[in-house]
C-alpha positions as CSV (number, residue, x, y, z in Angstrom):
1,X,-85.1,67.3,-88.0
2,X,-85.2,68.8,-83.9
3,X,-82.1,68.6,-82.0
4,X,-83.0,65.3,-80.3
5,X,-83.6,63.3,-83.6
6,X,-80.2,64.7,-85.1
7,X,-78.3,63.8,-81.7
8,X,-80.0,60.0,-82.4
9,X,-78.7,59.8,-85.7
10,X,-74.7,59.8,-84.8
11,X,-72.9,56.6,-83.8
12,X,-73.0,56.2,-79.9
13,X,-70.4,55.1,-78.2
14,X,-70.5,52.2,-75.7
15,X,-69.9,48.7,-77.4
16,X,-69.1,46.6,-74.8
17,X,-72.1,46.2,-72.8
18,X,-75.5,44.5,-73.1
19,X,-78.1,46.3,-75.7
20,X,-79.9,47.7,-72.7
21,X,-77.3,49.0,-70.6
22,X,-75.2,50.3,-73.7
23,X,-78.7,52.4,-74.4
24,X,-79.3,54.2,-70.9
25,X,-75.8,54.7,-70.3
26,X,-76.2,56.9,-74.3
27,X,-78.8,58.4,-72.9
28,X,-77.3,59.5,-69.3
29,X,-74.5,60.9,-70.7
30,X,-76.2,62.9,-73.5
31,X,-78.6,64.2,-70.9
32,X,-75.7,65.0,-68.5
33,X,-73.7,66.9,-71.5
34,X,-76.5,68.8,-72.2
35,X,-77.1,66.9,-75.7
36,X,-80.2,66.5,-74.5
37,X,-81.1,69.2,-72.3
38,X,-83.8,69.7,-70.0
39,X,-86.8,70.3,-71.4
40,X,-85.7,68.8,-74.7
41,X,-88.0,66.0,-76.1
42,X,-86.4,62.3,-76.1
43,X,-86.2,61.1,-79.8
44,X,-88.7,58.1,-80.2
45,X,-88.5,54.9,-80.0
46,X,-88.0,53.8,-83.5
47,X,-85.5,56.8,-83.3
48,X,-83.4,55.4,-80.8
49,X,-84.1,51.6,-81.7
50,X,-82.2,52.2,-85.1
51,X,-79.3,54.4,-83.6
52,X,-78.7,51.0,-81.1
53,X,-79.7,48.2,-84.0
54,X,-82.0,47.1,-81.0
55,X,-85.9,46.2,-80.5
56,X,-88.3,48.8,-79.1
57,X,-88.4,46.4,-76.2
58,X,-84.7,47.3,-75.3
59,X,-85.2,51.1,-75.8
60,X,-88.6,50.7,-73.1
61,X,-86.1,48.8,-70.6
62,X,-84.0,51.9,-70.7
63,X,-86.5,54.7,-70.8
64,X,-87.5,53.3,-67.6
65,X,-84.7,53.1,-66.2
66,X,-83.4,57.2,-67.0
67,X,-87.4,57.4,-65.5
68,X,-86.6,55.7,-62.0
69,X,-83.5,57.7,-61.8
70,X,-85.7,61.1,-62.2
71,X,-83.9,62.0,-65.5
72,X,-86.8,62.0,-67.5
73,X,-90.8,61.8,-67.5
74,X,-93.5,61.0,-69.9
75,X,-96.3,63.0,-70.8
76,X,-99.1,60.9,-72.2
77,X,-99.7,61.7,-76.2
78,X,-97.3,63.8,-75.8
79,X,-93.6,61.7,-75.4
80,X,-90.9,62.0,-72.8
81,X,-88.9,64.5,-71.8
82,X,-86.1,65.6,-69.8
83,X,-86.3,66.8,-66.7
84,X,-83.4,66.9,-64.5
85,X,-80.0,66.2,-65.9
86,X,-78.6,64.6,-62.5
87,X,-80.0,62.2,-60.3
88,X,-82.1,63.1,-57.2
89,X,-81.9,62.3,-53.8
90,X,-84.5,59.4,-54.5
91,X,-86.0,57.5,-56.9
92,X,-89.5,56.5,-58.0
93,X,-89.6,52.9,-58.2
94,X,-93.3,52.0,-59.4
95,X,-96.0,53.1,-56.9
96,X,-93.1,53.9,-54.4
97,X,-90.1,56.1,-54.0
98,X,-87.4,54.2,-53.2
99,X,-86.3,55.3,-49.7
100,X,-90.0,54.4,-48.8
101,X,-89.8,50.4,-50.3
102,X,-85.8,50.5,-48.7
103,X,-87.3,51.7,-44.8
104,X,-90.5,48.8,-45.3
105,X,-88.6,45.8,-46.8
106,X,-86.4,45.0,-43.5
107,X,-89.7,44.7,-41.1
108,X,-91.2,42.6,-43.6
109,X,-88.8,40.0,-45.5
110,X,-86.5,39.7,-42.9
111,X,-88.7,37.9,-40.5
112,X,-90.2,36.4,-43.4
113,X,-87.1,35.0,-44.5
114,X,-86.4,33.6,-40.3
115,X,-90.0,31.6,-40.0
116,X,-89.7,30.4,-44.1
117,X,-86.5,28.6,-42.2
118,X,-88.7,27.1,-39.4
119,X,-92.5,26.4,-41.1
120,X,-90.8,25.8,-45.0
121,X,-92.0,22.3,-46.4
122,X,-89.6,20.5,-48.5
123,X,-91.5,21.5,-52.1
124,X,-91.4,24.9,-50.9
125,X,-87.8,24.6,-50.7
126,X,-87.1,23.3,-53.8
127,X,-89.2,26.4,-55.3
128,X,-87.0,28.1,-53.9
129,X,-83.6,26.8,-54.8
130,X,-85.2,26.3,-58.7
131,X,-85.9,30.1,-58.8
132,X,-82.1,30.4,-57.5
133,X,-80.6,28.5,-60.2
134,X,-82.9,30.0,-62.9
135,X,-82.0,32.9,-61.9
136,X,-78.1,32.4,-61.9
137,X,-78.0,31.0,-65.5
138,X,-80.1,33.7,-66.6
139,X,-79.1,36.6,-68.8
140,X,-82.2,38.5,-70.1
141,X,-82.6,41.2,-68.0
142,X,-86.1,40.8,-68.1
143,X,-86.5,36.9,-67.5
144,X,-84.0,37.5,-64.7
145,X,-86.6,40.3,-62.7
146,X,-89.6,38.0,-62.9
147,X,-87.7,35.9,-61.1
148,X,-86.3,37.7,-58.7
149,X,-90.4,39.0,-57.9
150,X,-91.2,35.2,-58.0
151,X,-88.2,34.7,-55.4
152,X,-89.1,36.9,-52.9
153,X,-92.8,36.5,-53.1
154,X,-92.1,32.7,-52.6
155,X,-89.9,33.5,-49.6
156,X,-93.3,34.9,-48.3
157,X,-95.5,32.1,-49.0
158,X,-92.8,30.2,-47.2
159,X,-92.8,31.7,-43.7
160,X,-96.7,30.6,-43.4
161,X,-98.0,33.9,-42.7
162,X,-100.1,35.6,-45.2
163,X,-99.4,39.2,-43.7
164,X,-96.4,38.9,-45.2
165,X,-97.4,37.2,-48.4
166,X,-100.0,39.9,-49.1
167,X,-97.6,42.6,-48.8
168,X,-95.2,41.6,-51.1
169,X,-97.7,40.9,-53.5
170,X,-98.7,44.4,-53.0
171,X,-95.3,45.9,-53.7
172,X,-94.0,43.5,-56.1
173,X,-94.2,45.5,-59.4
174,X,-92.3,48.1,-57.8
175,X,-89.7,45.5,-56.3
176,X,-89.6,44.4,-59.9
177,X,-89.2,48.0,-61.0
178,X,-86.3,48.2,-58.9
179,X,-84.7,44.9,-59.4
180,X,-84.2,45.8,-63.3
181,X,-83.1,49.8,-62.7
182,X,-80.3,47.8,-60.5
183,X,-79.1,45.5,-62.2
184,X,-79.2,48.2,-65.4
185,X,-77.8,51.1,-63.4
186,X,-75.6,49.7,-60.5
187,X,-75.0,46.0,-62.4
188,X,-76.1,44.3,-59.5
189,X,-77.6,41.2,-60.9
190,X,-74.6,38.7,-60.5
191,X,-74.4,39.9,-56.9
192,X,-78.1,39.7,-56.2
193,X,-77.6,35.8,-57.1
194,X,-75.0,34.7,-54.9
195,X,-77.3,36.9,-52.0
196,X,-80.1,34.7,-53.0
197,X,-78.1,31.4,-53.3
198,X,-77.2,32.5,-49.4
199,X,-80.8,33.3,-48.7
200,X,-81.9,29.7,-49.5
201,X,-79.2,28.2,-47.8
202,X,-79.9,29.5,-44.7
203,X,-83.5,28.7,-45.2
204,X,-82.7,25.3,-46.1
205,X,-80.4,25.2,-42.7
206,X,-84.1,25.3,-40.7
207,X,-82.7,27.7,-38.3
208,X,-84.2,31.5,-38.0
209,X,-81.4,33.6,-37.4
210,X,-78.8,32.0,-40.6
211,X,-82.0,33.1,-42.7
212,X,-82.8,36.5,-41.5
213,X,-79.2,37.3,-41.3
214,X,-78.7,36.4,-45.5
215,X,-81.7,38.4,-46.1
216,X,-80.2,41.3,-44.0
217,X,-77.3,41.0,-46.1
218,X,-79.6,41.4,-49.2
219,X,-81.4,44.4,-48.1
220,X,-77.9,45.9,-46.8
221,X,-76.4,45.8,-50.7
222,X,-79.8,46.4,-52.4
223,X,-79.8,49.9,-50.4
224,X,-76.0,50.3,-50.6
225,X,-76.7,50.1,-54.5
226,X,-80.2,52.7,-54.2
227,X,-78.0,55.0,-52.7
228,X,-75.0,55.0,-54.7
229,X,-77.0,56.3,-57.5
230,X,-77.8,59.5,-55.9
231,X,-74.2,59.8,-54.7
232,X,-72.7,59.0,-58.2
233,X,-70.9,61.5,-60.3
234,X,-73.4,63.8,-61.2
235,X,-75.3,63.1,-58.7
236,X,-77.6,66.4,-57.0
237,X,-77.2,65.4,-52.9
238,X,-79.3,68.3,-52.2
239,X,-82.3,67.6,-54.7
């Protein structure tokens, strides 16, 4: 038995979270200890599956969250490893880092979200809120992420212009990608729906500046959130 599997074979600690979130925040604080120290081989997924009683599916949710956070990295045939036991200065979300989807965002779903208030049809508007209230009442991580992609990508069918609407259908794995490290990490979901319930409110209110302004207020918490990863106890500001 290496040092990984015997470290996944005692009890872990956190009870009182969900399965996912109970599993990364094992795994961040064994690789901040030094449990599992640089270098050192993650135990596998059946490994860690049985120390949580959870599905691999679980244990994948968060492996890729300690991945976006620049903790670890996978090595195909090989398994993943640790490579840094803080968090960097930014994060690989997907295709992107996330200072890169955090500076684009703002030019592009901000005015989407203004002319979606002016050129939005009434069915398009109802999409919308439907999406809301799914998303509100639901609590898979997973489900809830979808979603959130569907949300936002509707937002930009909305506004009527197809700039826009290509562009988040470019990035929207990665936005996906960084809606679950979020709301795994930083907890953000619950937050994320009352955004979005303001979001189609001021779409639904017809007028351009209530609906940029509620996506402003989106972006503003969703980077507030980015960057108090990197700033959080154990945390490397100068990575």
């Amino acid at each position: 038995m290496n040092l990984s599997d015997s470290w996944a074979v005692s009890a872990p600690t956190n009870a009182r979270m969900s399965a996912a979130e109970a599993v990364f925040a094992d795994l961040r604080a064994a690789i901040s200890s030094g449990d599992l120290p640089v270098g050192q081989k993650l135990p596998s997924e059946a490994a860690l599956a049985t120390r949580h009683s959870v599905s691999r599916s679980v244990i994948r949710e968060a492996l890729r969250s300690c991945h976006a956070l620049g903790l670890t990295e996978t090595k195909t045939g090989l398994g993943t490893f640790v490579v840094r036991d803080r968090v960097g200065s930014d994060l690989d979300i997907g295709n992107y880092a996330a200072r890169e989807l955090m500076e684009a965002r703002p030019h592009v779903e901000i005015p989407a979200a203004g002319w979606a208030a002016e050129r939005r049809t009434e069915e398009e508007l109802t999409v919308l809120a439907g999406l809301a209230d799914e998303m509100r009442s639901e609590d898979d991580h997973e489900a809830w992420v979808l979603l959130d992609a569907q949300f936002h990508t509707a937002i930009a069918r909305a506004s009527k212009n197809r700039v826009f609407e290509a562009i988040i259908v470019d990035i929207r794995d990665a936005l996906t990608r960084q809606s679950e490290t979020l709301n795994l990490v930083a907890h953000r979901q619950q937050q994320s729906n009352v955004e979005h319930d303001a979001i189609v409110d001021g779409i639904r209110s017809g007028r351009y500046d209530d609906a940029a302004h509620a996506m402003t207020a989106h972006l503003d918490a969703v980077r507030g959130a980015v960057e108090s990863l990197a700033d959080s106890p154990g945390a490397n500001a100068t990575d």
